[in-house]
Every structure is written in structure tokens, then in C-alpha cells.
C-alpha positions as CSV (number, residue, x, y, z in Angstrom):
1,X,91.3,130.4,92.2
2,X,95.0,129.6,90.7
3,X,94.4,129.6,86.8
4,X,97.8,127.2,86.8
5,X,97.1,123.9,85.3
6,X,97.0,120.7,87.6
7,X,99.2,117.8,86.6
8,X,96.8,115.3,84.2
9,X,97.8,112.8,87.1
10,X,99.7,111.9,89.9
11,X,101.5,108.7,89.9
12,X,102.0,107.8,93.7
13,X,105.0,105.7,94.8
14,X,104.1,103.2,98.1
15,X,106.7,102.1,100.6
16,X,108.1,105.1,102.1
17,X,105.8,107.5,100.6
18,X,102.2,106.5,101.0
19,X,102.6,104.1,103.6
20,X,105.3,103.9,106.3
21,X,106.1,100.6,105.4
22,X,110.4,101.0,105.4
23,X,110.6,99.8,108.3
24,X,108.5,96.9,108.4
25,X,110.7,95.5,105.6
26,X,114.3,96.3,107.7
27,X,112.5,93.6,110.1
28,X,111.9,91.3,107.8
29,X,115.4,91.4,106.0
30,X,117.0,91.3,108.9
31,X,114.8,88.7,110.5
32,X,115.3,86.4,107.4
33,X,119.5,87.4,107.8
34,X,119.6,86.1,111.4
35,X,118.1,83.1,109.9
36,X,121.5,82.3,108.3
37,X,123.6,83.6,111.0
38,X,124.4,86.8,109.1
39,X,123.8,90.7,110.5
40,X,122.0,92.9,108.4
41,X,122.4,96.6,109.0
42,X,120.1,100.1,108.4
43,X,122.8,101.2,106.1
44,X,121.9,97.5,104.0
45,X,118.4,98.2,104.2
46,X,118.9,101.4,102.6
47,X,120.5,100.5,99.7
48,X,117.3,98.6,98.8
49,X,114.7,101.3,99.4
50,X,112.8,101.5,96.0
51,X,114.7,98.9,94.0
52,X,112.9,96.0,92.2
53,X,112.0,93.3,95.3
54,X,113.0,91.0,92.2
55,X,116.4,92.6,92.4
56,X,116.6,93.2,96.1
57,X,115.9,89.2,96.6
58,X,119.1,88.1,94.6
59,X,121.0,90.7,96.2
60,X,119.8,89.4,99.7
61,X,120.3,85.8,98.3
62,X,124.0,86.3,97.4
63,X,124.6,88.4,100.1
64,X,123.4,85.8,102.9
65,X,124.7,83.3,100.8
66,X,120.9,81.5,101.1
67,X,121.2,78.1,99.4
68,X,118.1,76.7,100.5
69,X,115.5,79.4,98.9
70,X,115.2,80.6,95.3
71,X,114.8,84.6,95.2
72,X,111.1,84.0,94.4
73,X,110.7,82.3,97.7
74,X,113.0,85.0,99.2
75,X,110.6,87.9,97.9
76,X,107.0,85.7,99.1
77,X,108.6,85.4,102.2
78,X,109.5,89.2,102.6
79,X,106.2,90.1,101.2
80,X,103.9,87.9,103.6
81,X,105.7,88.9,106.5
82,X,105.7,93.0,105.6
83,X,101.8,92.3,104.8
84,X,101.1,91.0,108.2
85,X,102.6,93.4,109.7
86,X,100.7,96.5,107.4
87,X,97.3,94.5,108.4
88,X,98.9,95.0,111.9
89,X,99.3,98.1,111.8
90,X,99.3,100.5,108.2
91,X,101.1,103.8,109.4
92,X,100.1,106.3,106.4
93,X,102.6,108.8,105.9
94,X,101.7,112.4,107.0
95,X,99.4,114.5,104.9
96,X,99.0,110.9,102.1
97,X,95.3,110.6,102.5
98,X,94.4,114.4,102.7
99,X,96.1,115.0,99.2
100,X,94.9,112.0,97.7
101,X,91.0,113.0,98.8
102,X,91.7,116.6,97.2
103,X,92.9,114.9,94.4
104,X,90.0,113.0,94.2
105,X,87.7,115.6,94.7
106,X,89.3,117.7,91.7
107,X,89.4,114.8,89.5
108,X,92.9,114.3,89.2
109,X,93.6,110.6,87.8
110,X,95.7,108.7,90.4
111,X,97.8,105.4,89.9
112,X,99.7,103.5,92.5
113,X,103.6,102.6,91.5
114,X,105.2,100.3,93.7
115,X,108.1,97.9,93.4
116,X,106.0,96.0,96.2
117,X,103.9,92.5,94.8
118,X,100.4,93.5,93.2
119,X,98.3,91.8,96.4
120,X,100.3,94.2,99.0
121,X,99.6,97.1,96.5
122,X,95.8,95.9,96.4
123,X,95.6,95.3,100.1
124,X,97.4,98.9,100.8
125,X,95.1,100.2,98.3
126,X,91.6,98.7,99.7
127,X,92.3,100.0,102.9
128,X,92.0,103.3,102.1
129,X,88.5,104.6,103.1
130,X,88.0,106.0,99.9
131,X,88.9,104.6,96.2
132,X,91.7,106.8,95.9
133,X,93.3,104.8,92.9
134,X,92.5,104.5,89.2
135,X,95.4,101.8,88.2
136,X,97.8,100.2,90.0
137,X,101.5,99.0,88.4
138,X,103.7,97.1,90.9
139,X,106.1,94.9,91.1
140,X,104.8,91.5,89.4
141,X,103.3,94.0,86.4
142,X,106.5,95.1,85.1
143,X,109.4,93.6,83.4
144,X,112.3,96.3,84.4
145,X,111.5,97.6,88.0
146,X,112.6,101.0,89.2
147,X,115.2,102.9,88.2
148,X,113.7,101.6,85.0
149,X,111.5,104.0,83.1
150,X,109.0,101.2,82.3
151,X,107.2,101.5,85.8
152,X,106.1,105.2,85.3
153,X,105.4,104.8,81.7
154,X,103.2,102.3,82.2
155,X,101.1,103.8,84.8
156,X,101.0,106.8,82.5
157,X,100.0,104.9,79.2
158,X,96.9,102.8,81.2
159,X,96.1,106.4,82.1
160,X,95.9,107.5,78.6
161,X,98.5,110.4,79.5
162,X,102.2,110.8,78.5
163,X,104.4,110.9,81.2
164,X,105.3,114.7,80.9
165,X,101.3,115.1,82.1
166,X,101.9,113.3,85.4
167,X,104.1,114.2,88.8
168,X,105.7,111.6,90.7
169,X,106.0,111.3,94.3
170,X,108.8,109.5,95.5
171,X,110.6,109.2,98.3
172,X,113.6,107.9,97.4
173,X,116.7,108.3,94.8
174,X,116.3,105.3,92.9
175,X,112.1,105.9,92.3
176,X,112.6,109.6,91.4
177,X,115.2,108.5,88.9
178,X,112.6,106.2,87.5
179,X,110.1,109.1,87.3
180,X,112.5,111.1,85.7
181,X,113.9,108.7,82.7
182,X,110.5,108.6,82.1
183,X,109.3,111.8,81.7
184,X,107.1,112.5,84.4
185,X,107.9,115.5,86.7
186,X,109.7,113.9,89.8
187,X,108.2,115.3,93.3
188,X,110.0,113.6,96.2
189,X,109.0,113.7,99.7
190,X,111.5,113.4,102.2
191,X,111.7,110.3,104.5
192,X,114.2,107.5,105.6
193,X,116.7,109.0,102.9
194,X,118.5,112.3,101.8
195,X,117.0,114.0,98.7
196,X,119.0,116.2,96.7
197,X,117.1,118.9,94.1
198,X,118.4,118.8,90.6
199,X,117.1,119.3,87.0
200,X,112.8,119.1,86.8
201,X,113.6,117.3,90.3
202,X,111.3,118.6,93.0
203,X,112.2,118.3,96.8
204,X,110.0,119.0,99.6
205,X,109.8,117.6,103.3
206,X,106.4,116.4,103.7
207,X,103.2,115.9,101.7
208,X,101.8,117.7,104.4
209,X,103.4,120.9,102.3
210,X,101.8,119.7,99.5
211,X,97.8,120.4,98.3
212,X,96.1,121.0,95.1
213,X,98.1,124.9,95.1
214,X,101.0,123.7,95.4
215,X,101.0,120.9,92.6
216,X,99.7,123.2,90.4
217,X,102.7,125.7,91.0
218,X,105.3,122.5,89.4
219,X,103.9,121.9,86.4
């Protein structure tokens, strides 16, 4: 047995990283832009993959020039329709569940991190056959939403660890800069967008690389 330390936690990112969820909210922006007789491209989506949905909704507001909704109504609308689809079908990102369990199993605490509204965090979370989760921070918890430190530090704090304890595992450039302003070590995973390695930054290709070995080999 390794006699390297395991991180005190490990503070899980969700769209893109446990779930497989980018997709399912390119549909819905770009159903809600052909609403308003606007186009809305992969390279848009993009540019909102792990940014505040509070954020992402006055950008998608200004940018359709919507009149009619306020960006609250803009994010419940985006949020129901993504949900529906998850309770369609929730496509969990390879090797998620099988490193959560081990973590589990070793008694690693776990929180959930996701710009995403607390009930699709909840709902994400529930259907997991196994309470994989000790907290969860999203979106509606927070006052400054990722790159912000305030979503990692949180997580941490209700934890009862400081941030330096924990890894991150993000999947994308604006969530491992939030892990990183905070402290925590910043593990991202590969998906939808390019990853480059730099400082305590961590870069790997799947979580499928990734088991209770391997964590312990970055802290």
C-alpha cells in the first residue's frame, strides 16, 4: 500500500465532469435562441461552459436581445429544460461513479460544486445509487460563481478543511481557475474543451486514469 497521503477531500465539479450534461444545455441555448430568430453556435456555447448560469443568462439576454424574460426566467427556463432532459437520460462521464465509490469506500469526504441550480445538483446527486456526496454548493448557494474563489472555499469550509486539503476536478478553464484562486489543487479532466497544464494545475484525459493511487500521487 502507497504510504502517500489522500487529499482530505475531493470537491467534484458537475456539468462536464460528473455528468455529460454539455450538451444538453447547447440544446437548450440554442433552442431558446431560435426562439428570437437568432443562431446560436458550439463556439457560443463554449464560452459559457462553467460560468455562473446567473452570468451566462444576462449574457444570453443581451446577446439575443430577449426583452420579454428577466435572466431569472432565462436561467429557470434553461434549467427545467436541461433537467428533463438528465431525467431522460443522465450520461455519467466515464470512470465518475467508480472513483466516487472508491472514494467512498476510503472515506474521503466528497462535495458537489456546480454553477448549475441546487434542485439539478440534488436531482444529479439522488440518482446516484450510492450517497456519494457529503455537501453540495451550486449555483443559488453562492454569491460570486466560478472563476470566483468563493464556490471552492465554501465547499471546503462546510467540510471543515482548508482548501489546500482538497483536489478539484474540473473540466473546464474557467472551474479549474476557481479551484485554483482558492487554494485547492486543480485536477482537470479533459472533455468538450482544451486543457492546458500550468502551475499546481493537473491535466489528465479521463477519470478513468484516475483511482485512489493516482490522487494520492498529486498531493
Amino acid at each position: 500500500m502507497s504510504t502517500l497521503s489522500l487529499p482530505k477531500a475531493v470537491l467534484w465539479d458537475m456539468d462536464g465532469t460528473l455528468v455529460d450534461s454539455e450538451p444538453y444545455w447547447l440544446l437548450s441555448e440554442s433552442a431558446l435562441a431560435e426562439d428570437y430568430g437568432k443562431v446560436w453556435t458550439q463556439e457560443n456555447g463554449n464560452d459559457l461552459i462553467g460560468k455562473s448560469l446567473y452570468e451566462s443568462s444576462a449574457f444570453l439576454k443581451d446577446h439575443l436581445d430577449i426583452k420579454d424574460l428577466s435572466a431569472q426566467q432565462i436561467v429557470d427556463r434553461l434549467t427545467d429544460s436541461v433537467l428533463s432532459k438528465l431525467q431522460h437520460s443522465l450520461p455519467w462521464r466515464p470512470g465518475a461513479l467508480e472513483l466516487l465509490m472508491e472514494l467512498k469506500q476510503a472515506g474521503v469526504k466528497t462535495a458537489l460544486v456546480t454553477m448549475s441550480m441546487r434542485r439539478m445538483a440534488l436531482a444529479v446527486a439522488e440518482a446516484i445509487p450510492f450517497q456519494a456526496f457529503d455537501i453540495v454548493v451550486a449555483g443559488d448557494d453562492v454569491t460570486h460563481g466560478k472563476p470566483h474563489p468563493e464556490p471552492y472555499q465554501k465547499a471546503a469550509a462546510l467540510l471543515g478543511f482548508e482548501p489546500a486539503e482538497c483536489i478539484a476536478i474540473e473540466d473546464s478553464i474557467t472551474g479549474l481557475r476557481s479551484a485554483e484562486a482558492a487554494g485547492c489543487l486543480p485536477l482537470g479532466i479533459i472533455n468538450m474543451m482544451p486543457l492546458e497544464q500550468s502551475g499546481t494545475r493537473v491535466i489528465r484525459h479521463s477519470l478513468t486514469e484516475m483511482n485512489l493511487d493516482a490522487l494520492r500521487g498529486l498531493m
